[in-house]
N, C-alpha and C positions, 0 to 999 in steps of 0.2 A: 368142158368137164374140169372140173375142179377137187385137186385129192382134201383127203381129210386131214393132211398133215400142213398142208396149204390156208384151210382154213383156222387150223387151230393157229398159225403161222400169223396169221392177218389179223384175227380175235386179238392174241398176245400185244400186238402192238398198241393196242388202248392201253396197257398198262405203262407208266412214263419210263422204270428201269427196265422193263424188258425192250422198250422203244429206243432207248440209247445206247444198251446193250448190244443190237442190233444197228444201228445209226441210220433207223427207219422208220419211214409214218406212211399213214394212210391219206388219200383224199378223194371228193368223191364229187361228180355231175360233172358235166360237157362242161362249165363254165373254166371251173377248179383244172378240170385237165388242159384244156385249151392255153390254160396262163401257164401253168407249170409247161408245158411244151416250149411256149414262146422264151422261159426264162432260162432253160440250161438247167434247169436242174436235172439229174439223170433219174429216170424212171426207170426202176425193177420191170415192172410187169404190171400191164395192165387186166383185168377184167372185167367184160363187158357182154350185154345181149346183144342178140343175133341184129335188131333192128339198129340200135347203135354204130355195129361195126358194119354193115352194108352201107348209112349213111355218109361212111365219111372217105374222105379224101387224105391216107395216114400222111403224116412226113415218112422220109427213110427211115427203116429199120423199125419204125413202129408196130408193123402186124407180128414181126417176129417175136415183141413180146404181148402179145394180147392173146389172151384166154376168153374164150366165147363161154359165158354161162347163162342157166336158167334164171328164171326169178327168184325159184327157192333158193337157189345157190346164193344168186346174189343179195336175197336177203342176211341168209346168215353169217356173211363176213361185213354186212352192211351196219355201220353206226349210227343212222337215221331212222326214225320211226315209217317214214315212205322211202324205201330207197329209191336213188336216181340208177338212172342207164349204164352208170361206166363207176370203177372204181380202181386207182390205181394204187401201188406201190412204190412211195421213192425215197432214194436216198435222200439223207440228212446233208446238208452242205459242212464241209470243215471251214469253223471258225475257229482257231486255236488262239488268234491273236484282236485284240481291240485296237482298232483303226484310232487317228487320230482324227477327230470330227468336229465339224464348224458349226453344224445344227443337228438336235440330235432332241427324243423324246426322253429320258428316266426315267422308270417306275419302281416306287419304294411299295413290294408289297401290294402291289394290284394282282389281288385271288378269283375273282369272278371271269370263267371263260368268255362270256358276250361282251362283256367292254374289255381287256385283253383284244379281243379281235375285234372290236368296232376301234380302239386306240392304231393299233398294224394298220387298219383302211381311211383312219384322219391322216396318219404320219403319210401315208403315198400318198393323199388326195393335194398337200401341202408339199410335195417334192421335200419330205425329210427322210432320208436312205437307211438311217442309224435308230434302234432301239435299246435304250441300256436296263437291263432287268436288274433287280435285288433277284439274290438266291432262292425269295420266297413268293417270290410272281408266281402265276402261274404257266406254266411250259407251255409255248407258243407251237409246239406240235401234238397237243391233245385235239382231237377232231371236232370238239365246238369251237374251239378257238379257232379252228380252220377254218372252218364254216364260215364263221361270223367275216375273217377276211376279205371274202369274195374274190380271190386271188392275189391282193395284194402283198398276202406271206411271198410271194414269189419276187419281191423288189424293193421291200423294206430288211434289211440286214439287222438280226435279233440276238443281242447277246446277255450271259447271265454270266453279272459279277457281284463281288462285294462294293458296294457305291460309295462308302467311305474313302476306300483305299483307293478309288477312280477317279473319286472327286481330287485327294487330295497328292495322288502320285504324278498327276499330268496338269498339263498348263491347258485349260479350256478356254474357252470364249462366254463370256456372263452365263451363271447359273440362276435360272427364274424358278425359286419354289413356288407352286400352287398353295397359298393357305388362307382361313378365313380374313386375318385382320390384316391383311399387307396393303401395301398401292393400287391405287385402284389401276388395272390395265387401260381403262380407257384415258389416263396421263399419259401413257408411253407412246413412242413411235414404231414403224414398224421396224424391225431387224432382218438383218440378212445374215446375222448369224446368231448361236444361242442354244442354251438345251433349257429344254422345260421340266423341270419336278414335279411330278405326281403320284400323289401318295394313297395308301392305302382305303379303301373305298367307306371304310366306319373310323378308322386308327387318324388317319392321314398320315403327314409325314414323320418319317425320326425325328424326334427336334435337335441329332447330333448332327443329320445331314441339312436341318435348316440351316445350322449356323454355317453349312461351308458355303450357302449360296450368297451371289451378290445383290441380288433382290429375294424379296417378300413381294409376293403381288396378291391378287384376289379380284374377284370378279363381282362386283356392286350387286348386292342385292335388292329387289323393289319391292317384292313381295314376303312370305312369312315363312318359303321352304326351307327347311333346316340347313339344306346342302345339295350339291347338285352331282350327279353319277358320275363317275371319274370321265368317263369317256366325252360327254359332255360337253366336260369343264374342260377336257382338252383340246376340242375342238373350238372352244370358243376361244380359248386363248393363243391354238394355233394361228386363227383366223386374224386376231389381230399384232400378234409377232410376227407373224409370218406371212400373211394376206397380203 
């Protein structure tokens, strides 16, 4: 059973300041919970049907926060057009401070939640721990963006800063902006270390933060498509800096 202050509680947190107001998000399918269990992050409270919670085998301390509800119930705190079996509540991790990183993704202004969370599951599919947002990214704990991770929010470390002042306050390892007329990627070798710019998905990049980078690269075009989806384009260029 689930009260109506709980659910109004769980709705709220789609909205981004009452989510960090709180310093909480939602997630939701066996998949989503299973990673989040494995990663340490601390879970509030889960919520879950009856068939769900019969199925499984909890870790410790797990049944004591899981709430058994209906399907209506779990529709209505549910953010999916089908909801799945289980949905849980967890805390936000404290990131107060920016690591110093040897490989790492940047996004100038990447708005669209599916590549946002297809970008989180190239960075772990590529062993890169580090994501550097612009202020105007979009928030990596909006629940498409979660989705789209497939669990991988749970192991890629996601931060929002002003890129300028990051680029130009710390001593990095080469910065490669993504843009149309740069080096072709397929000149370069692979790296073992490096952060990649990727810029906004119509805009592209600042061209104040192109100029802090030490390449211009771009990806050969063959054919007549305008441009290729940020997420994409970052996976192909993970693939060959970091591949």
């Amino acid at each position: 059973m689930i009260s109506k202050a709980q659910v109004k509680h769980i709705r709220s947190l789609e909205d981004k300041k009452y989510r960090y107001e709180c310093k909480q998000f939602t997630i939701e399918g066996a998949k989503m919970l299973e990673e989040c269990l494995k990663s340490g992050f601390e879970i509030i409270q889960i919520y879950a049907l009856s068939n769900w919670i019969h199925r499984q085998q909890p870790l410790p301390g797990m049944l004591t926060v899981t709430t058994e509800v209906s399907a209506p119930e779990l529709s209505r705190i549910s953010n999916l057009k089908t909801p799945q079996e289980v949905l849980a509540v967890v805390k936000m991790p404290q990131r107060d401070h920016l690591p110093a990183v040897s490989k790492a993704i940047a996004l100038d202004q990447i708005q669209d939640p599916g590549n946002l969370g297809s970008i989180i599951r190239i960075a772990d599919w590529y062993g890169i721990d580090h994501l550097i947002c612009s202020m105007h990214t979009a928030d990596v704990y909006k629940s498409k963006v979660l989705q789209a991770t497939m669990g991988s929010i749970f192991r890629v470390q996601c931060f929002y800063t002003d890129l300028r002042s990051f680029f130009l306050e710390r001593s990095h390892p080469d910065l490669y902006a993504c843009v149309l007329d740069g080096q072709n990627i397929n000149s370069l070798d692979t790296k073992k270390e490096g952060i990649i710019l990727i810029g906004n998905e119509g805009r592209g990049i600042d061209p104040e933060l192109i100029a802090l980078c030490n390449y211009k690269i771009s990806i050969p075009r063959i054919g007549h498509a305008e441009s290729l989806n940020a997420a994409v384009a970052t996976g192909i260029i993970c693939n060959k800096l970091f591949g």
